[in-house]
BAMAR-598536 format. One record per atom (N, C-alpha, C): x, y, z. Coordinates in steps of 0.1 Angstrom, whole numbers, plus 5000, padded with zeros to 4 digits. Atoms other than C-alpha are relative to their C-alpha. Layout:
REM BAMAR-598536
XYZ
...
***
This chain:
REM BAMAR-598536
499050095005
256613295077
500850064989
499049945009
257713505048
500950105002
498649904993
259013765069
500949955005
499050064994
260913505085
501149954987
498950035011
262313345054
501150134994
499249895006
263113655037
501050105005
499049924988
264813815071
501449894999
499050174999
267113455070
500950064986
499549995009
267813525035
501250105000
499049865000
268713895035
501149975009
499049994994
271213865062
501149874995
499250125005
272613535044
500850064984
499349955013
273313765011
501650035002
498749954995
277013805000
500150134998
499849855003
278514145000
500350024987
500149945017
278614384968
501349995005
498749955003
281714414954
500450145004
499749794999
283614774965
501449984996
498649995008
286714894951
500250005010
498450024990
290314854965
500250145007
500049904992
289915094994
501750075002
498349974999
294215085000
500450064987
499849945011
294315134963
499950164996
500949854995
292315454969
500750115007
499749904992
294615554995
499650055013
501350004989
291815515020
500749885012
499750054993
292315385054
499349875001
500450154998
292514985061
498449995005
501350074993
289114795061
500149985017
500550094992
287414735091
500049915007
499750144996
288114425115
497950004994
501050094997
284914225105
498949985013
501350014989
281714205127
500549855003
500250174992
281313865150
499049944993
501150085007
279913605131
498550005004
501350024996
276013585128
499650105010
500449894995
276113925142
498450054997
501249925006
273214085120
498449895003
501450144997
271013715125
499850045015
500149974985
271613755163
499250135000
500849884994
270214155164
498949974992
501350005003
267214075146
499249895009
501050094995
266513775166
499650095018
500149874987
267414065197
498450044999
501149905005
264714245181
498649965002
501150114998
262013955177
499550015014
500150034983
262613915216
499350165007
500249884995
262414245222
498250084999
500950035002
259414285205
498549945009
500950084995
257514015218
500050015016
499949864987
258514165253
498950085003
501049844996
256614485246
498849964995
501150005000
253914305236
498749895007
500850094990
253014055263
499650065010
500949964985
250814085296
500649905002
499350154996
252713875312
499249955017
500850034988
250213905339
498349924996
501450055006
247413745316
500949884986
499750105014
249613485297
499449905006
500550124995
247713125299
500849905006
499250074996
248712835308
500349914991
499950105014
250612585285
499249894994
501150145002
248512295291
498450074993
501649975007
245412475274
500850084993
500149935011
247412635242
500649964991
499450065007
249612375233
499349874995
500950105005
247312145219
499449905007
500450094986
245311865233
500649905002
499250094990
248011645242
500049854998
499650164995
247611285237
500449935007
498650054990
249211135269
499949845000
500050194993
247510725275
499450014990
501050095008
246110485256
499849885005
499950074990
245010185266
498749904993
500550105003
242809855251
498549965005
501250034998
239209795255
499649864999
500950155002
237309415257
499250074987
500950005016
235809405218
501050044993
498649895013
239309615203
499350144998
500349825002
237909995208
500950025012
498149974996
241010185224
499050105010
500149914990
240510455254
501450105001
498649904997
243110755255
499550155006
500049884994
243311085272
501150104992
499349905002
244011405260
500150105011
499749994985
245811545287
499850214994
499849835005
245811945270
498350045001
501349925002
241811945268
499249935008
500950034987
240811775301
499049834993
501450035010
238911495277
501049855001
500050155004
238611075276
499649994987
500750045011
237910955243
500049874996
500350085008
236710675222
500949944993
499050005012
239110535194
499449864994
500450155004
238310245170
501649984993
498550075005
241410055158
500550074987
499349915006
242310325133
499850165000
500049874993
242210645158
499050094997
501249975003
238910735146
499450025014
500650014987
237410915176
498349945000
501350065001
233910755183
499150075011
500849964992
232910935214
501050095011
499149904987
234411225245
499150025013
500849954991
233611265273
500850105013
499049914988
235111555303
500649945007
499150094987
237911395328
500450115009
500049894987
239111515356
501250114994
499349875007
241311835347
501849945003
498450044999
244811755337
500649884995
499950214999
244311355332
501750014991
498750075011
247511165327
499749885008
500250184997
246510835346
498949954995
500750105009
244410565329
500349855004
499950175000
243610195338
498549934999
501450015004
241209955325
499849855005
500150104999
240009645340
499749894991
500250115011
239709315323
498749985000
500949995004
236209395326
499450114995
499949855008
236209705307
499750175006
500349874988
235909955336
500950104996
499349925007
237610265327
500550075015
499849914991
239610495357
500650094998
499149875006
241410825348
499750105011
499749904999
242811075368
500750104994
499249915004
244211415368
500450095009
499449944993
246511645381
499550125007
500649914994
244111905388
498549975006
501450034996
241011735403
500349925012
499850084991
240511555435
499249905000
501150094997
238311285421
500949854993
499750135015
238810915400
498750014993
500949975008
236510935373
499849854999
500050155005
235010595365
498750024985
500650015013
233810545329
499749844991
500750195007
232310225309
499450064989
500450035011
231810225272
499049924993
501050115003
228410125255
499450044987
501350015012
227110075221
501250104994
500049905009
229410335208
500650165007
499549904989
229410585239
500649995012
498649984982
231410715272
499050045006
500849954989
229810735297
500450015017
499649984985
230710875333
499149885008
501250024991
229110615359
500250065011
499649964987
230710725388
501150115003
498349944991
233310975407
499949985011
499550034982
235110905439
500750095003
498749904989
236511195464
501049935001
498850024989
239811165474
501050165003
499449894991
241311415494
502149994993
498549985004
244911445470
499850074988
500049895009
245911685447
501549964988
498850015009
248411645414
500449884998
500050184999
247511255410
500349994985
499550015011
249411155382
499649864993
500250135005
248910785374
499049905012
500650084995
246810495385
499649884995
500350145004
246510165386
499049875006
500950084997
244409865391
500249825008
499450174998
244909515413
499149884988
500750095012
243909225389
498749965002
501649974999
240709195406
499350085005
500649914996
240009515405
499450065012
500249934987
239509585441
500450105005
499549954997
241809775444
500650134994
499449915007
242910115428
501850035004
498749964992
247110225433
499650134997
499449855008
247310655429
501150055009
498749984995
250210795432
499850144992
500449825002
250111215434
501650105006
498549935002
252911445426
500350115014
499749904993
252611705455
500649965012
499650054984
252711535487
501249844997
498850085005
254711225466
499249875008
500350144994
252010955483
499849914987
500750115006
251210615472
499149975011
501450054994
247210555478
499349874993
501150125006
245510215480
499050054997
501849964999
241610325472
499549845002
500850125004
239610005478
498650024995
501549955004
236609965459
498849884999
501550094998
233109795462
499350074989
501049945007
230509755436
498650105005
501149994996
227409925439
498949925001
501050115001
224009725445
499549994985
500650055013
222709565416
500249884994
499850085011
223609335387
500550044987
499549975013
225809355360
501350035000
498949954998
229409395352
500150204999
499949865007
228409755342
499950135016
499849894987
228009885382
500950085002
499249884999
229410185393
500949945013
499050004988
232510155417
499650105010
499949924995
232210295449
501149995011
498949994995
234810415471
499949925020
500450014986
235010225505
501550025008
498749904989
238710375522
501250004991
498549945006
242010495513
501250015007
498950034992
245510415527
500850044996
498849965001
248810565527
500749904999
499350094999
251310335514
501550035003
498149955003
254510535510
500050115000
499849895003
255910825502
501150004989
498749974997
259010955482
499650124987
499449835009
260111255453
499649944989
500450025011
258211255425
499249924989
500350085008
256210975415
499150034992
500949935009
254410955382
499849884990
500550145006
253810595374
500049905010
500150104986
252410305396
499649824987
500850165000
251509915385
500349915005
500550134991
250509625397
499649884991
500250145006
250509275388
500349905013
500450094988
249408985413
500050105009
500049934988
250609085446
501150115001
499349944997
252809325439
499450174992
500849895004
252409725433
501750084997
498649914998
255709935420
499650114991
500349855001
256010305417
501650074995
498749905008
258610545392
499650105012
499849894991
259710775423
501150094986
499449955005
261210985395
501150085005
498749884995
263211265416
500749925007
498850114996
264610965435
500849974994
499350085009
265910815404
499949855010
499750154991
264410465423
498549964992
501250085002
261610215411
499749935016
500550084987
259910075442
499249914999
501250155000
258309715445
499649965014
500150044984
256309625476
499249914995
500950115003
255009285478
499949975016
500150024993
253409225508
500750095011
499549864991
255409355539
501450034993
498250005005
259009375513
500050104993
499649925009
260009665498
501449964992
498550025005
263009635472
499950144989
499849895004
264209945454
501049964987
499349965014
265709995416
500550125003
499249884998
268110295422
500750034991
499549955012
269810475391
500350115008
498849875000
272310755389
499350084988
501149905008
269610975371
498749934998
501650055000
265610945361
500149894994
500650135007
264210635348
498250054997
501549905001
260910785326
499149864997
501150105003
259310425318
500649875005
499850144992
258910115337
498749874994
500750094999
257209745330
500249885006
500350094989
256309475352
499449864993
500850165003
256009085342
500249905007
499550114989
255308785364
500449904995
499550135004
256908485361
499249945004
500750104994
255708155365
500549975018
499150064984
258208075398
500050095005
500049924985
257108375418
500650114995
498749845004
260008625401
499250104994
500549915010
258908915383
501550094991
498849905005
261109105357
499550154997
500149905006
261609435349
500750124993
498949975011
262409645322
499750195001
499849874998
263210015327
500750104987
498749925006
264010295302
500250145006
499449884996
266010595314
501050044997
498950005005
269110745313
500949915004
499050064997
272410605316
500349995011
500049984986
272810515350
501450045005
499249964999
275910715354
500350175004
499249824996
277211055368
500050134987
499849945013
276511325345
501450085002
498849954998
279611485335
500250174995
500149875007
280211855327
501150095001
498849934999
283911915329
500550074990
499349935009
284412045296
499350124990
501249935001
281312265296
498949924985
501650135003
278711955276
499949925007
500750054986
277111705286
500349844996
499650105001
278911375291
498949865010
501050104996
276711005301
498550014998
501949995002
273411085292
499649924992
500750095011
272610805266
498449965004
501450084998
269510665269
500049855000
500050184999
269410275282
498349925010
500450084997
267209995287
500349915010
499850074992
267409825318
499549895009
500350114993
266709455328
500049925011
499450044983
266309345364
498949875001
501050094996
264709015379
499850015016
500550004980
263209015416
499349894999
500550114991
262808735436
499749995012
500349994983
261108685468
501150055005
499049984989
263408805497
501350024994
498549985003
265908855470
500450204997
500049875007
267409245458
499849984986
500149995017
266609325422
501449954997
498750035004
269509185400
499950074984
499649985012
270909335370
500049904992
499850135010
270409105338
500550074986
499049935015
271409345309
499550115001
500449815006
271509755302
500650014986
499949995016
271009825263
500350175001
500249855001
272110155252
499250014990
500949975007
269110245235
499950114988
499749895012
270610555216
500949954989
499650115012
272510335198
500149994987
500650075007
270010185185
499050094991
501149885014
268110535172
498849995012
501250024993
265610495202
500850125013
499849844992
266310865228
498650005005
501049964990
264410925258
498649904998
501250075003
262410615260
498850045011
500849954986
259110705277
498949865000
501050124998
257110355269
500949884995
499450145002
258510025276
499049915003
501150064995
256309765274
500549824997
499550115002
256809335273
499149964989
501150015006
255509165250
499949845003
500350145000
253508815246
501049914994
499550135004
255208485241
501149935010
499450104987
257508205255
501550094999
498649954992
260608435252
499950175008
500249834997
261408775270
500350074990
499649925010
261109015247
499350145001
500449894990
260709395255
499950114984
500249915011
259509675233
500250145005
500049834992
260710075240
500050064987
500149875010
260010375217
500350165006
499649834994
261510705220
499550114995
500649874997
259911025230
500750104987
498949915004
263211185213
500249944983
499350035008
263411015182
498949884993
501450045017
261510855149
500349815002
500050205003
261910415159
499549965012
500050094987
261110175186
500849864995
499050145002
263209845189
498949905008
500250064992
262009535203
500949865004
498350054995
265209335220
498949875004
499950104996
264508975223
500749885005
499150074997
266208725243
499749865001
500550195002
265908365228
500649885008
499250084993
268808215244
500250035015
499449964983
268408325280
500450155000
499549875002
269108625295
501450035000
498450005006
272808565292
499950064990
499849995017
272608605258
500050144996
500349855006
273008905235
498349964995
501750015006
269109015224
500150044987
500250005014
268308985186
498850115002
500349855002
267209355178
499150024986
500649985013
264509425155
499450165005
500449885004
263309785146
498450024991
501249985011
260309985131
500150145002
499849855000
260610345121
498250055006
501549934992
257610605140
500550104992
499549874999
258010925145
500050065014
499849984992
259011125175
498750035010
501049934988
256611205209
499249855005
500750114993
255610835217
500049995016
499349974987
254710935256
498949825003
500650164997
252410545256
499149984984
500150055013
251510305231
498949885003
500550164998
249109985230
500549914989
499750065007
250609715212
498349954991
501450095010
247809555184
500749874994
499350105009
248409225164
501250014989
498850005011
250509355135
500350165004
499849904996
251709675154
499650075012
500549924988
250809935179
499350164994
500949905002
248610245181
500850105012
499049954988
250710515200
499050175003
500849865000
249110855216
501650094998
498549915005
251911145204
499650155006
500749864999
251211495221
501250094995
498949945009
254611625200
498850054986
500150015008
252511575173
498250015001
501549964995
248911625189
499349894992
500750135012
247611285171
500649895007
499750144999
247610915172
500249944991
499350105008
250010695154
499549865000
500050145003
249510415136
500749924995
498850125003
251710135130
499949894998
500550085005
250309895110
501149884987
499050065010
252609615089
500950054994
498749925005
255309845088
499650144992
500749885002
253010115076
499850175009
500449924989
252510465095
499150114993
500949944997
249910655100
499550115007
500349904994
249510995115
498450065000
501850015001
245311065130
500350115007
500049864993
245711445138
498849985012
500950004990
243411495172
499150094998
501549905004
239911715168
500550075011
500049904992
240811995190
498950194995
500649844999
238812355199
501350135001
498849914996
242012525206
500550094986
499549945018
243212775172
501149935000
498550045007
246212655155
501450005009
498949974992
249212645169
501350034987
498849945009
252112865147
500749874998
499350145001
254112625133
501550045004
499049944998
257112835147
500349915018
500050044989
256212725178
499949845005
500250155006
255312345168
501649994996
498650065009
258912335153
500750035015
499249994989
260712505184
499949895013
500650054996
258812245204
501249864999
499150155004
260411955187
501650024999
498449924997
263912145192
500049955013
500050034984
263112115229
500049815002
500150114993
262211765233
500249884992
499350125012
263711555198
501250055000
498750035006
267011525185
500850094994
499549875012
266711815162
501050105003
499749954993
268411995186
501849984997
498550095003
272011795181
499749914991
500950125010
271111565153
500949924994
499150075006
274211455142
501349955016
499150054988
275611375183
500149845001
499750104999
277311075192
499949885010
500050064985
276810795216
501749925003
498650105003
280610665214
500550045016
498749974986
282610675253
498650075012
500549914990
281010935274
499150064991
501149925011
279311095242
498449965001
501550035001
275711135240
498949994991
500949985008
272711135222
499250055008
501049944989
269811365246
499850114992
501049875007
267511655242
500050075014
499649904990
266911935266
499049925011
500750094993
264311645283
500549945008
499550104990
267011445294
499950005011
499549914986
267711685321
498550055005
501449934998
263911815325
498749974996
501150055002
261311595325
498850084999
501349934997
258711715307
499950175001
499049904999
260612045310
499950035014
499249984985
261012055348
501149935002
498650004995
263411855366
500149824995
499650145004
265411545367
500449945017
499950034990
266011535400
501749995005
498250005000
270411555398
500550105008
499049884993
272311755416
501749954994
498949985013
275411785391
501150055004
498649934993
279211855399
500150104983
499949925008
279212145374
501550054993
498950015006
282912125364
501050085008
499449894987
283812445388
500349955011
499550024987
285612435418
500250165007
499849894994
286412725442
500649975010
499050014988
288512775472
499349885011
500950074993
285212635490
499649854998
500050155005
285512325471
499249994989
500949975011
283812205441
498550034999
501349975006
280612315426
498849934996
501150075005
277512155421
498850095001
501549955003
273812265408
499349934998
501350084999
270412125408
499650054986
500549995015
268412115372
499050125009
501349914996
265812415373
499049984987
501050055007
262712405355
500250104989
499749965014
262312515315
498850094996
501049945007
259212635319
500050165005
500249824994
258313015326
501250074996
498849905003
261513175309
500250134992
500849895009
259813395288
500550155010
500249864992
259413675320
501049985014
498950014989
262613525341
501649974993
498949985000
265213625327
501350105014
499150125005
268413655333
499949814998
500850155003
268713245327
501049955010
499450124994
269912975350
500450105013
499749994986
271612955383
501350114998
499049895000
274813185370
499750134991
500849895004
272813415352
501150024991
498849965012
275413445323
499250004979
500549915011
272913495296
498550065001
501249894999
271013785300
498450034990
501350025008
268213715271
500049904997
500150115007
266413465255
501049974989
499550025008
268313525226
501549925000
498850004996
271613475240
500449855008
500350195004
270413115254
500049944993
500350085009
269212975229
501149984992
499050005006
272213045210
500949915004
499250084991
274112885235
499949875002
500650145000
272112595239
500649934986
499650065015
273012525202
501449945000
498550015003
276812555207
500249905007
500150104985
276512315244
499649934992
500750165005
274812065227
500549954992
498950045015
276912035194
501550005003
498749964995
280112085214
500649844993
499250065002
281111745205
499849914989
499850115019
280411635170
500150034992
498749975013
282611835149
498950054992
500549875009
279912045134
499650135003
500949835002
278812415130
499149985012
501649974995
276112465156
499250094989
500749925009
275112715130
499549944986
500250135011
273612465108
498250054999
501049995006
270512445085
499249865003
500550184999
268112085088
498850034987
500650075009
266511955060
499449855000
500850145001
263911665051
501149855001
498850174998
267311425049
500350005011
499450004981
268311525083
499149925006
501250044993
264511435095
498949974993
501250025010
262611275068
498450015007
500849994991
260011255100
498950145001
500849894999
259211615096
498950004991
501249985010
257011575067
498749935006
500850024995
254611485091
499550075008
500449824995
254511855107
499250064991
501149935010
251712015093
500850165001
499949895004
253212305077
501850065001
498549995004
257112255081
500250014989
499449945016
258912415054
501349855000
498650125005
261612175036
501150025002
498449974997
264512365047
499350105013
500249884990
265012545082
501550054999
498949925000
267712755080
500550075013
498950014990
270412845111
498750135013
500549944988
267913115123
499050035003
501150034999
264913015115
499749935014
500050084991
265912725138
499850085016
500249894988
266713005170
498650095002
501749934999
263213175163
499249915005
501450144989
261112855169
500549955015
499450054988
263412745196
499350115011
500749854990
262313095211
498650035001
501049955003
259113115200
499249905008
500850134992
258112755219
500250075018
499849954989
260112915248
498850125008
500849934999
257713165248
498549965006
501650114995
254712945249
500149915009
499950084993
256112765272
499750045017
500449984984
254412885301
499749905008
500450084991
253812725335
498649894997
501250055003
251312425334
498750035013
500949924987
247912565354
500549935015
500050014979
248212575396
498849915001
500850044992
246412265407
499650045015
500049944987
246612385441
498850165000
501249904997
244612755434
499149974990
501850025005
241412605429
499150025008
500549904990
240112835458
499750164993
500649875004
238313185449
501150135011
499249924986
240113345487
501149915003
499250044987
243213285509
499249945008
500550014987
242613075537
500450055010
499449954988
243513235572
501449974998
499150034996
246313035574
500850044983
498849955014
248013095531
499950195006
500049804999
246913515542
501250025010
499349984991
249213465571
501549964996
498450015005
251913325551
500650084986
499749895010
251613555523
500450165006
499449894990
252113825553
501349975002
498750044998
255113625566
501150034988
499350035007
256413595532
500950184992
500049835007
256014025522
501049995008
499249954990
258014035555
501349984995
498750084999
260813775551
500849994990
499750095012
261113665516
500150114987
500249985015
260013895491
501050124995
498849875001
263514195492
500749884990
499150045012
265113895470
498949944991
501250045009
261513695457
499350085000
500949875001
260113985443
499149964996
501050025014
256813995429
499950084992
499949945011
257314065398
499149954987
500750025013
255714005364
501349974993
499250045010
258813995346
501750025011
498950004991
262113925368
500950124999
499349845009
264114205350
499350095001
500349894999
261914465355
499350055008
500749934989
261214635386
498850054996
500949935006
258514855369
498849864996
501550124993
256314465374
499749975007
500350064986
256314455405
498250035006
501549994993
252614375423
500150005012
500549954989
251514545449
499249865011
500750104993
250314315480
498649954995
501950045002
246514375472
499949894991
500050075012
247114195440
500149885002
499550115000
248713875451
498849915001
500950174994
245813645463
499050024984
500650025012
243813725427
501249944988
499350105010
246913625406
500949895007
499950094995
248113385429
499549825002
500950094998
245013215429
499449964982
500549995013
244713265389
500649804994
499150115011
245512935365
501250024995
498949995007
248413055352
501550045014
499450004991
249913205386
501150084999
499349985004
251713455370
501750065005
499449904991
254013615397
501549954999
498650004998
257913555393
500949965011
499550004987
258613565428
501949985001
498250035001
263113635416
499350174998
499849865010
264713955405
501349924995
498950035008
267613935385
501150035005
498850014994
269913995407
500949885008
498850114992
272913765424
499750035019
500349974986
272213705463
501449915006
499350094995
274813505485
499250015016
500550064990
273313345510
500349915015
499550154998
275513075523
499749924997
500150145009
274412815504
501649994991
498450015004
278412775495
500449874995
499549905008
280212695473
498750074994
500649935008
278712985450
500349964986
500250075019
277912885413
501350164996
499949895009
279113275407
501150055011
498849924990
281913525423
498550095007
500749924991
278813735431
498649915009
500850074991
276713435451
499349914988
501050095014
273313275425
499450084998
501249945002
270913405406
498949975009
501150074998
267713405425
499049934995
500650105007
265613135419
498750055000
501650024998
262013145407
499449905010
501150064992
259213025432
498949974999
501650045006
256612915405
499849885004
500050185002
255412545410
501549945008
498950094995
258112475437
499949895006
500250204997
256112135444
500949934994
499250045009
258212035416
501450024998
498850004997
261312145426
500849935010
498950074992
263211885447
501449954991
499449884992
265911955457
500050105001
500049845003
265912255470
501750055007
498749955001
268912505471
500249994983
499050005014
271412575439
500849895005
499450094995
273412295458
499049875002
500950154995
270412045466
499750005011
500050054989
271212045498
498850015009
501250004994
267812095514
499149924993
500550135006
265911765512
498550005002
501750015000
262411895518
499650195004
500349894996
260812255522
499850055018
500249984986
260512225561
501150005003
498550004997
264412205562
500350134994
499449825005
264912525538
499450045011
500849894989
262312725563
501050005013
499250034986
264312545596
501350105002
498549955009
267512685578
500050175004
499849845005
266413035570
500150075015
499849904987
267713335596
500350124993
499949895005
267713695589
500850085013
499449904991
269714025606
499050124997
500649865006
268714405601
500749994988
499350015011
271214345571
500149904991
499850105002
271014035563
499249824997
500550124996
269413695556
501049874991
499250175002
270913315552
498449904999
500550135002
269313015538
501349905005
499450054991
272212865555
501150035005
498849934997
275412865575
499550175011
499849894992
274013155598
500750015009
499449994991
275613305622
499349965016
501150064985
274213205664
499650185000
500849914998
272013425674
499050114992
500949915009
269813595644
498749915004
501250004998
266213595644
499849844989
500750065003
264613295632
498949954999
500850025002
261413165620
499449945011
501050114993
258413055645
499149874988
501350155004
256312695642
499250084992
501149965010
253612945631
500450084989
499449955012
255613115606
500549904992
500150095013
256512785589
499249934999
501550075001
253112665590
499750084987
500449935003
252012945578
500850024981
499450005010
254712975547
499949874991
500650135005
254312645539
498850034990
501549975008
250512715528
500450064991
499649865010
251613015513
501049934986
498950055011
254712835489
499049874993
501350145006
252112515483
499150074985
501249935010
249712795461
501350044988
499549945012
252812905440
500449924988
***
């Protein structure tokens, strides 16, 4: 840190005085270097640096180095809390002032949690194929039970009110599963669940929140941008014009249920003037009635109000509606109540936090929130707060990389943007949940002979060893991003991007262990880079196999054949000299981290037309492309069995679409076979 300060400084000194060179007789000064020249090559240098000193064939994965995560929380019978830290695999204990009391192992990854009203505990996770069932006694956790289920990347789960019933809903395949469950023999509320079948309810892109109340079960299809409610044999669908990251469900007395959604602005993002227009963050009120469609009853713009990227909305008790959201992005939560009907404007009350609230349990005079920004649990007690750092095994985390962190997914980022017209208030999350996607396919402001332009969000993570960046490849280093990022995001509120942030900017920070009281312009670009860095892929649930099976070896053949002259394997996209040899693939394939690139940095044209670029797209990475819907730079391929259908090659040539008649095309057993193969990456 003092080499950082002191490098900030030096390049911030003024120049010595020199004599009158004309006076001298000496030829005219120098035109002037480009601003923030000397800050920019050092931060070159940083990058460069840290380049020559990675294995980028042995970097981890981020979910085990960015701390343990806090993701649920969630209320106990007696007032002892239950939350998951989703970074160290682990359930814990909590007594009503975040005091852990007890841990115990969950399934690897946990981000779902639900607790019956007789204190049954269920948590999944993205990397395990089981439900864990847990029951609290005396003090301790205790596992009673796990149940198989045959799905992979189960993100949330919920419970029918009399517990019969489990909902999970799993990111890969995009199902919604009933589990039904039966006690075991005995006596006592304390029996273990056992699993007696499992049903397909649905399908669609992305889901990663399910609940249930009475007879109804609704599911955040995120890459949809749709809420789904099935009661009985009725589906009715919430549809937005971008994600929606938090949803809650209340029944009425007369059958209706409402519900209150936060996400973005349900509007068209706009990008004509190279930023980023509609993105506010809004609260959205709908009522459903039997046999009726959802109805709009009010959208709050939530950024407003100081509340960005809500990720927990929840209702609260009493005889009026009144809805509580806190933002992921930003230091408050509101709670909008509507006394006079839902006509009415809602009387707005506030309570300052601090940023990363991803769930919260209300308590009597406050809430208790899990924060994985901040690796701890908030407390929010009579207008009081409370920061309960989390016990982790993991070493420290630089605080370089802790600060770039909250550049990515707070405010800090733009801190003085606007929400006025089309203006925004968003973080680099809006667009990348989580830092993957949002699910948009974007008119990018370009046009071409071929007509206009549009691109799909790509994921944030892995950029460290894939450079160039994005789909037009127009900045060739990290350095050269981030920079960018600064100027795009401040484009429209009349200040410097080259700005300093201080404790007034974010009185919030003094709750960063080890933030300095001033960050200065390039300090800020170091951490932004330095998180980038850390921000590797989160581990491959999928290689949790030791070998290939026949059928991934056959499509890891197919893929050497077909695919890999533009998805190289590489270790670092830029540099040929990482390229792995076949032998290699099925051990880092199969690794946690998964490290292989599968791009080069070059421009392809394909026909996927229009082209983002005069020379075609960059190629895309093919890390974790479960998580990539849409596929294409255009979207236009609505499932990976349609790219494969698509693809045709020459002796010169291959198309992902638009081929010409008669080139070779894939067999049945070659997209079986790739399939497997693309599933492990």
């Amino acid at each position: 840190m003092l080499v950082v300060f002191a490098s900030a400084a030096a390049d911030h000194d003024p120049p010595r005085s020199a004599p009158n060179a004309e006076a001298a007789g000496a030829a005219p000064a120098a035109e002037p270097p480009p601003p923030h020249q000397r800050e920019l090559a050092a931060l070159h240098a940083f990058e460069d640096q840290r380049r020559a000193e990675t294995d980028f064939a042995a970097l981890p994965p981020s979910n085990l180095t960015l701390g343990p995560d806090p993701y649920r929380i969630a209320a106990l019978p007696g007032g002892t809390l239950i939350g998951l830290l989703r970074g160290e695999s682990a359930v814990v204990l909590l007594d009503g002032d975040g005091r852990e009391l007890a841990r115990a192992a969950a399934p690897g990854a946990p981000s779902g949690l639900a607790v019956s009203p007789g204190g049954d505990v269920l948590v999944v996770g993205e990397a395990a194929r089981e439900i864990a069932h847990y029951r609290a006694d005396g003090g301790h956790l205790v596992r009673v039970a796990t149940l198989a289920i045959d799905a992979l990347g189960m993100r949330a789960i919920a419970l029918s009110p009399d517990a019969r019933t489990a909902y999970v809903v799993e990111e890969r395949d995009g199902r919604l599963l009933a589990v039904s469950l039966d006690r075991s023999p005995g006596r006592g509320p304390g029996r273990a669940f056992q699993l007696s079948g499992v049903r397909e309810l649905a399908r669609c892109h992305g889901p990663f929140q399910v609940e249930a109340v009475a007879d109804a079960v609704a599911v955040n299809c995120l890459l949809d941008h749709t809420i789904e409610i099935r009661r009985g044999g009725e589906v009715a669908r919430i549809h937005h014009d971008g994600p929606m990251w938090s949803f809650a469900v209340r029944r009425a007395p007369d059958g209706s249920a409402l519900i209150a959604a936060g996400g973005v602005e349900d509007h068209p993002l706009e990008r004509e003037d190279g930023g980023f227009g509609y993105i506010d963050s809004y609260l959205t009120l709908y009522r459903l009635a039997p046999g009726a469609p959802p109805a709009r009853l009010a959208a709050i713009n939530t950024s407003t109000l100081g509340v960005v990227t809500p990720k927990w909305v929840a209702f609260r008790d009493g005889p009026d509606v009144a809805v509580t959201v806190a933002g992921y992005a930003s230091a408050r939560e509101v709670t909008l109540t509507w006394r006079g009907g839902l006509a009415a404007e809602p009387d707005v009350a506030a309570a300052e936090l601090v940023p990363g609230t991803s769930h919260a349990q209300p308590t009597a005079d406050g809430l208790i929130a899990a924060n994985p920004l901040l690796d701890a649990w908030v407390i929010q007690r009579g207008g009081a707060l409370r920061v309960v750092p989390v016990a982790t095994r993991q070493p420290p985390r630089p605080v370089l990389s802790r600060i770039g962190e909250l550049l990515f997914f707070t405010t800090l980022l733009s801190p003085w943007n606007s929400s006025e017209g089309k203006l925004s208030r968003f973080t680099c999350e809006t667009c990348h949940h989580e830092g993957y996607l949002d699910g948009r396919t974007h008119f990018t402001g370009r046009s071409t002979e071929r007509g206009r332009v549009f691109a799909t969000t790509r994921p944030l993570f892995g950029l460290f060893n894939n450079r160039p960046h994005f789909s037009r490849a127009l900045d060739p280093t990290m350095t050269d991003m981030v920079h960018a990022e600064f100027r795009v995001a401040n484009r429209h509120n009349g200040r410097d991007p080259w700005f300093a942030l201080t404790r007034a900017d974010a009185p919030w920070l003094a709750h960063v262990a080890g933030a300095p009281a001033e960050l200065p312009p390039e300090l800020l670009r170091r951490a932004f880079m330095t998180f980038l860095m850390d921000f590797t892929h989160r581990a491959n649930p999928a290689a949790a196999h030791p070998r290939f099976t026949p059928l991934e070896r056959a499509g890891a053949e197919a893929f050497r054949a077909r695919c890999a002259s533009c998805h190289q394997a590489r270790l670092a996209a830029d540099d040929p000299g990482s390229a792995v040899p076949f032998e290699r693939w099925e051990s880092l394939v199969l690794s946690p981290g998964g490290p292989i690139v599968w791009s080069n940095a070059a421009y392809a044209k394909t026909g996927v037309v229009p082209y983002v670029h005069d020379r075609g797209a960059r190629v895309p990475s093919l890390r974790r492309i479960y998580k990539k819907w849409p596929y294409f730079t255009s979207g236009s391929a609505r499932s990976l069995d349609e790219l494969l259908d698509r693809f045709a090659w020459s002796a010169t040539a291959a198309y992902h679409d638009g081929a010409p008649a008669g080139l070779s095309r894939l067999t049945a057993g070659d997209r079986s076979a790739l399939r497997a193969f693309l599933d492990l990456l």
